[in-house]
TILO-861205 format. One record per residue (C-alpha): x, y, z negated; residue number from 1. Coordinates in Angstrom, 2 decimals. Example, Ala and Ser with C-alpha at 12.3 -4.5 7.8 and 13.67 -1.06 7.14 Angstrom:
2
+---------+---------+---------+-----+
!       X !       Y !       Z ! num !
+---------+---------+---------+-----+
!   12.30 !   -4.50 !   -7.80 !   1 !
!   13.67 !   -1.06 !   -7.14 !   2 !
+---------+---------+---------+-----+
This chain:
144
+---------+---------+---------+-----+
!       X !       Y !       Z ! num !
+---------+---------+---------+-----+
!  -68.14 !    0.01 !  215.35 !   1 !
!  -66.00 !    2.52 !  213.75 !   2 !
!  -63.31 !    1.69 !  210.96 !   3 !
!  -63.66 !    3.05 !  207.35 !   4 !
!  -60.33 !    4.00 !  205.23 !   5 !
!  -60.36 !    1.68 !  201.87 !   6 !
!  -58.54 !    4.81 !  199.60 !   7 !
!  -57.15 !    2.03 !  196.92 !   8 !
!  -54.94 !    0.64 !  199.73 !   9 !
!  -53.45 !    3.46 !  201.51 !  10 !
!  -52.11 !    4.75 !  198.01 !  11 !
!  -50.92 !    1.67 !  197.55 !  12 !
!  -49.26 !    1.39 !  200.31 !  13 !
!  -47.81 !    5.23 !  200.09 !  14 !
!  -46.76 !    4.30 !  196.57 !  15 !
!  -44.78 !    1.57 !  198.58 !  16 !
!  -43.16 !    4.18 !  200.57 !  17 !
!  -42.51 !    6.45 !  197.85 !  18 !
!  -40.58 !    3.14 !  196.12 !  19 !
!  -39.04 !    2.17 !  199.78 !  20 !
!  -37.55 !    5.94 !  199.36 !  21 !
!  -36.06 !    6.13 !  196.19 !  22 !
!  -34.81 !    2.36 !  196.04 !  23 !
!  -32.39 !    3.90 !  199.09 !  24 !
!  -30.73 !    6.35 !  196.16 !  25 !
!  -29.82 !    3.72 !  193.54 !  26 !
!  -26.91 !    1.05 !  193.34 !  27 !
!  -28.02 !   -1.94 !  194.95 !  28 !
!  -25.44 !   -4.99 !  194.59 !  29 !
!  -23.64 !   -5.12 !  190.85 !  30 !
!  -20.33 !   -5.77 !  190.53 !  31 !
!  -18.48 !   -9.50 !  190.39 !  32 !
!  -15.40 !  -10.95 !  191.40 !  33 !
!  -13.60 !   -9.25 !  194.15 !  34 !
!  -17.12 !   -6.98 !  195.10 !  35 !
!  -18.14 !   -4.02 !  193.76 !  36 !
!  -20.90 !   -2.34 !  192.66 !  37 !
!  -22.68 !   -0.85 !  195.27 !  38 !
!  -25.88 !    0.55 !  197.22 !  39 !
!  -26.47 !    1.61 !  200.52 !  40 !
!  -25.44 !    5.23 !  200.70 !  41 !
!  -21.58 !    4.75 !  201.64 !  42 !
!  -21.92 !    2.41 !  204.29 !  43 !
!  -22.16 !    3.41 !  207.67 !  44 !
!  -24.78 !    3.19 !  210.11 !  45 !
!  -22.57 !    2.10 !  213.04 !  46 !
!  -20.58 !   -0.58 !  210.60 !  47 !
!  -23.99 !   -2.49 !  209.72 !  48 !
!  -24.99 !   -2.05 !  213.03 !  49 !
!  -21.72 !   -3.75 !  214.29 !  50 !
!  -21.69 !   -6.44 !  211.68 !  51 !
!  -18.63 !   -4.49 !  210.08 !  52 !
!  -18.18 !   -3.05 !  206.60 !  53 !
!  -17.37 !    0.80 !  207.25 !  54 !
!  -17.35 !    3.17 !  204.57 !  55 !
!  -18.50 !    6.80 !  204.73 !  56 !
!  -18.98 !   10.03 !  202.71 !  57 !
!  -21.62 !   11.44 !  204.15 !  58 !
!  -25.29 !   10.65 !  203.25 !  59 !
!  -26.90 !   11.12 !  206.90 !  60 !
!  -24.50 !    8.81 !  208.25 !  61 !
!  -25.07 !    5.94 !  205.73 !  62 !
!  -27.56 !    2.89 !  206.14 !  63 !
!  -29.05 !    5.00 !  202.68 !  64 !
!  -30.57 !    7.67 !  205.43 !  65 !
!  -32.35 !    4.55 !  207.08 !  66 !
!  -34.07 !    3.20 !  204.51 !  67 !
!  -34.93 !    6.66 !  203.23 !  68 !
!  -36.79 !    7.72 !  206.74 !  69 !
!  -38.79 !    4.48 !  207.01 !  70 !
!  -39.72 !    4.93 !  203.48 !  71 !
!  -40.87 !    8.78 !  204.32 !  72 !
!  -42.86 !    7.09 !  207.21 !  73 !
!  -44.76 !    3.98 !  205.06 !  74 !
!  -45.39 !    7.29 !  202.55 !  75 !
!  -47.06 !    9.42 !  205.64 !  76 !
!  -48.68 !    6.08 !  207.19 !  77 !
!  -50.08 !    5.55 !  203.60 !  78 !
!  -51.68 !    8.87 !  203.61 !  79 !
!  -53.18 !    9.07 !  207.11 !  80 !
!  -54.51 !    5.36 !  206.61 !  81 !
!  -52.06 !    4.56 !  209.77 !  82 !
!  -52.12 !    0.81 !  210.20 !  83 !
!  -49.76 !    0.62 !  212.53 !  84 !
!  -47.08 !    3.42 !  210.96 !  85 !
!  -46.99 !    1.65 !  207.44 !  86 !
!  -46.78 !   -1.88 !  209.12 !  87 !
!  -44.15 !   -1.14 !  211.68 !  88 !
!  -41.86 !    1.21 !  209.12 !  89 !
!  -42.13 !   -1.46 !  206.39 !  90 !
!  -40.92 !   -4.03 !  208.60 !  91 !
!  -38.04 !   -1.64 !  209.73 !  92 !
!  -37.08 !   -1.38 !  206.27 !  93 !
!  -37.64 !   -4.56 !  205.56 !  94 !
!  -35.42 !   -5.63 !  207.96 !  95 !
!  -32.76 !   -2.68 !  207.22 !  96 !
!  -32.49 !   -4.27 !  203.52 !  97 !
!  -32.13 !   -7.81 !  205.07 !  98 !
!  -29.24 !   -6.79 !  206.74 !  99 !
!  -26.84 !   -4.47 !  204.44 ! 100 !
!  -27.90 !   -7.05 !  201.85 ! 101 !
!  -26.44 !  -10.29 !  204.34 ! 102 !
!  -23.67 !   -7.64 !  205.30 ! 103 !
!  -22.39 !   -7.18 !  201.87 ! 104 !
!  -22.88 !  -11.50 !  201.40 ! 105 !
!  -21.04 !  -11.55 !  204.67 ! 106 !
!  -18.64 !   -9.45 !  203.18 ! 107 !
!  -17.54 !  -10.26 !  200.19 ! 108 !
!  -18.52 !  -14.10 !  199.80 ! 109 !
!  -22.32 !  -15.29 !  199.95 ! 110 !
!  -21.62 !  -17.84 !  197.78 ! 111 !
!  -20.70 !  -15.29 !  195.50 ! 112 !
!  -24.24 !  -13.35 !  195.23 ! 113 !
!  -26.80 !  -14.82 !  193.27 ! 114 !
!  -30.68 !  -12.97 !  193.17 ! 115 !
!  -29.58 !  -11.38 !  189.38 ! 116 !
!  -27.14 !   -9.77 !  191.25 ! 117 !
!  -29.40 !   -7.54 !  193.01 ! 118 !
!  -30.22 !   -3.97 !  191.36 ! 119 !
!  -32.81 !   -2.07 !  191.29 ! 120 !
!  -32.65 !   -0.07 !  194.34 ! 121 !
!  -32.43 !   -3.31 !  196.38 ! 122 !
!  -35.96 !   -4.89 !  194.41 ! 123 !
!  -37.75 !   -1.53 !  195.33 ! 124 !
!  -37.11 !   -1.27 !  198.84 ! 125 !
!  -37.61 !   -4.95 !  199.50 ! 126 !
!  -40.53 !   -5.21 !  197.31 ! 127 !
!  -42.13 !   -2.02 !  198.22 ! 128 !
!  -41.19 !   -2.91 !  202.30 ! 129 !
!  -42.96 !   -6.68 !  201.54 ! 130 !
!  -46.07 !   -5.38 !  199.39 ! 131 !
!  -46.43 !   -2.18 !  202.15 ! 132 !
!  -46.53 !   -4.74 !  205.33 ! 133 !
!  -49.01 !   -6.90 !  203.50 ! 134 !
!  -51.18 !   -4.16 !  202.33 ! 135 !
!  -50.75 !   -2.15 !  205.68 ! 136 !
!  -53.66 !   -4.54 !  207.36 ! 137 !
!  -56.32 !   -3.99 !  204.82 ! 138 !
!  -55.87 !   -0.44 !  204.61 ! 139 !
!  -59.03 !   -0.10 !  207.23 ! 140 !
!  -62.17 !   -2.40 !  207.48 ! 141 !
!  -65.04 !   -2.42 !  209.86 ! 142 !
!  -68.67 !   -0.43 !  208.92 ! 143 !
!  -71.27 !   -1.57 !  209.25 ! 144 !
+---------+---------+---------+-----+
């Protein structure tokens, strides 16, 4: 039996990627106490990857350039009706957001960030990575 695309889903799920991608642009944590306010683009790859707060400059060496290629990839698995592309990069960036956002908790005090605290870069990539995994397995069904 061969598989048929369902259309609704894989734009659904490429809208997902498309939020996944700019959510890694905006401010992520607001400010309180002793934290800033801050998103993903000045911390470095190697520092979240070592459970260390590092701060960089530049944008392809920040955790932003991670979330911002798995977004790209949901987008392209959304359009090709790729199962396993949309599930596998939403997971990555589901997991990517996971960690920078325990990082900064780590970080500064997890006591100290409450859910309101998160922006709106944070909701879109962990909201578009949760609704793109989900979606990613109905984006095919079997013919008849």
């Amino acid at each position: 039996m061969r598989t048929r695309r369902r259309a609704a889903v894989a734009v659904l799920v490429a809208l997902c990627g498309t939020a996944i991608a700019g959510g890694s642009v905006l401010t992520w944590i607001g400010a309180r106490g002793l934290r800033p306010s801050s998103g993903i683009r000045h911390t470095a790859i190697s520092g979240v990857l070592h459970w260390t707060y590092q701060p960089t400059g530049l944008f392809t060496h920040s955790f932003a350039m991670v979330i911002l290629v798995a977004g790209a990839l949901v987008f392209v698995g959304g359009l090709f009706a790729s199962r396993l592309l949309a599930a596998l990069f939403s997971l990555v960036a589901l997991a990517a957001s996971g960690a920078w956002i325990g990082l900064n908790a780590a970080h500064y005090s997890a006591v100290n960030l409450p859910y309101s605290d998160l922006r709106l870069g944070a909701w879109l990539a962990v909201g578009g990575s949760l609704v793109g995994l989900l979606s990613s397995f109905f984006m095919r069904h079997r013919g008849m």
